[in-house]
C-alpha positions in Angstrom: 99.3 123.6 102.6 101.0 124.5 105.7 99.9 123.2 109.6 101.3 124.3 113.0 100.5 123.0 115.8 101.1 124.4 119.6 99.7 123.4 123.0 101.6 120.4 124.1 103.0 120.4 127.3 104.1 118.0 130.4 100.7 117.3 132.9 99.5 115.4 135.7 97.2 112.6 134.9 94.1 114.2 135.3 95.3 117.4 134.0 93.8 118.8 130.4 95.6 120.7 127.4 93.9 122.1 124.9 96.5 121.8 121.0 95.9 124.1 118.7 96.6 123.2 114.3 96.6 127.0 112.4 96.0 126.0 108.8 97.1 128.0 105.9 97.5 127.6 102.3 94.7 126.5 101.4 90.4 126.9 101.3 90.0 125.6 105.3 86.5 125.1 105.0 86.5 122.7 102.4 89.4 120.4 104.4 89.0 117.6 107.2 91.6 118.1 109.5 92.6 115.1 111.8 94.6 114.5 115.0 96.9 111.7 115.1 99.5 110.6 118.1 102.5 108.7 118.1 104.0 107.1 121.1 107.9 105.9 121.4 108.1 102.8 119.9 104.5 102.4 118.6 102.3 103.2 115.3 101.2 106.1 114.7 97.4 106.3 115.5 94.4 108.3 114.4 92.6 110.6 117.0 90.2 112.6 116.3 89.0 114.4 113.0 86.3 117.0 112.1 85.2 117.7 108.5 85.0 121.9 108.8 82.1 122.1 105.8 79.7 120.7 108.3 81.2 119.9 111.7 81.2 116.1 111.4 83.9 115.0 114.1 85.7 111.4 114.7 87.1 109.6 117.9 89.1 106.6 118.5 87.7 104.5 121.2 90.8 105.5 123.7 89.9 109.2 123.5 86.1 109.1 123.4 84.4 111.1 125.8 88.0 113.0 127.2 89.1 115.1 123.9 87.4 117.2 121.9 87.9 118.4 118.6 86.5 121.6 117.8 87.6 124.7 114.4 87.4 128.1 114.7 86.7 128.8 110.9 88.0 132.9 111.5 91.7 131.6 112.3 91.9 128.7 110.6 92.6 126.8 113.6 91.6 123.4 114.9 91.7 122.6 118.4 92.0 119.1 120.5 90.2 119.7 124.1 92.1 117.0 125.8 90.7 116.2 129.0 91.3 113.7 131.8 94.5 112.5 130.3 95.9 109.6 131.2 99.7 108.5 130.9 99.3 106.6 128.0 98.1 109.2 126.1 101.5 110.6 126.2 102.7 110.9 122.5 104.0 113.5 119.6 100.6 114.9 118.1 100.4 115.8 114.5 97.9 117.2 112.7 97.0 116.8 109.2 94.2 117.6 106.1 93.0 116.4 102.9 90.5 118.5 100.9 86.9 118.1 100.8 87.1 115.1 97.5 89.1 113.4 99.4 87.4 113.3 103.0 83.9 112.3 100.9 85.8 108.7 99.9 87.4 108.9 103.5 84.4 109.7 105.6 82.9 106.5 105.7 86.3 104.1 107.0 86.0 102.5 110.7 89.4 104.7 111.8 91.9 107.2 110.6 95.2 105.6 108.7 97.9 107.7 108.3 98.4 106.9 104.6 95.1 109.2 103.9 96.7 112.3 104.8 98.9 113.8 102.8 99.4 117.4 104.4 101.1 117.0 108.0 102.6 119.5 110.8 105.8 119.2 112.5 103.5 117.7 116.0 103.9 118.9 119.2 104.6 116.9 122.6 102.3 115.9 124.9 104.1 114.2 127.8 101.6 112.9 130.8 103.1 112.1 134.4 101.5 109.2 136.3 
């Protein structure tokens, strides 16, 4: 299983990016892939997710109704539609799966914990100026 994600950037508050996560390695429609962030200093914290079989899609509270999470099954690629961003959103972003077994005892859990994912990218940067 092998992730890479692009996108991040330095923006205005305001401003949008849009990350990309190309999967390979493995059968991508039968993997959730998840967005998680980690600030300087604090936890890191669970995003976003979409289960690719059927579309199914998570947000934290603090993202609702700015990002979106979206997959482009032909290249593998899941993408975080991050609009009105905010200086606290400012964090690394890392993206990461688990197969299809494992998202059916996941699917049901009030947020995303880190300790459920077991395949992770490198993250990318996502710095927001006030």
């Amino acid at each position: 299983v092998q992730l890479v994600e692009s996108g991040g950037g330095l923006v205005q508050a305001g401003g949008s990016l849009r990350l990309s996560c190309v999967a390979s390695g493995f059968r991508f429609d039968d993997y959730a892939i998840a967005w998680f962030r980690q600030a300087p200093g604090k936890a890191r914290e669970g995003v976003s997710s979409i289960y690719i079989s059927d579309g199914r899609t998570y947000y934290a509270d603090s993202v609702k109704g700015r990002f979106t999470i979206s997959s482009d099954n032909a290249k593998n690629t899941v993408y975080l539609q991050m609009n009105s961003l905010k200086p606290e959103d400012t964090a690394d972003y890392y993206c990461a799966a688990v197969d299809g077994s494992k998202w059916y005892l996941l699917r049901f859990k009030a947020r995303l914990d880190q300790a459920d994912w077991g395949s992770w990218g490198q993250g990318t940067q996502v710095t927001v100026s006030s």
